[in-house]
N, C-alpha and C positions, 0 to 999 in steps of 0.2 A: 319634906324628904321624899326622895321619887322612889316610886316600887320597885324593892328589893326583889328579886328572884335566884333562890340556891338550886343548882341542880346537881346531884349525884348519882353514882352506879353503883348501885351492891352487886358484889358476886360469889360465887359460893365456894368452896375448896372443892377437894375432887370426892367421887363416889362414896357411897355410904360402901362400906366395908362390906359386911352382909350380905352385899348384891352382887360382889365379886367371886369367882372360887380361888379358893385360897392358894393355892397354884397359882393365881396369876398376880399375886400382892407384888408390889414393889419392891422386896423387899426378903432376903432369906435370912435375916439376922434374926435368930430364938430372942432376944430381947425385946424387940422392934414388934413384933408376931405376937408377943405376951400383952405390949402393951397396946395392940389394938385390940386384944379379944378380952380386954379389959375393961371395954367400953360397952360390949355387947352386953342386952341385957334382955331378957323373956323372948316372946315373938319376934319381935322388931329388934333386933339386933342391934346395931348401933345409929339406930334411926332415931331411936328411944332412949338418950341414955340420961342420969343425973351428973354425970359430971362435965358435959357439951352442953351450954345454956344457950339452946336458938331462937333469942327473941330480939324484935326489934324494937324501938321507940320512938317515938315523932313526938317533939314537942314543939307548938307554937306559940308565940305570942302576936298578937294584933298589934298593928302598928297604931290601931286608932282613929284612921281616916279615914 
């Protein structure tokens, strides 16, 4: 079998929240607004949160040859 090779591009959505001022969100809907500062959590605002899981995984197998 000849060597396989996958290639892709991760990319990330837009700014952590946090870092914006709130005046400039996208957005003046009170619901929309509730549910981003929903995410914010301690220091790190929604850099940090439990309910955004930012983890990647790589898994290989060897082909053997």
């Amino acid at each position: 079998m000849a060597d396989q090779q996958v290639m892709f591009t991760l990319g990330g959505g837009g700014p952590w929240m946090c870092t914006v001022p709130e005046s400039e969100w996208p957005t003046d809907d009170p619901e929309v607004i509730e549910a981003i500062k929903t995410d914010f959590m301690g220091t790190w605002g929604d850099r940090e949160s439990s309910t955004l899981s930012r983890r990647v995984v790589l898994i290989s197998r060897s082909s053997g040859a």
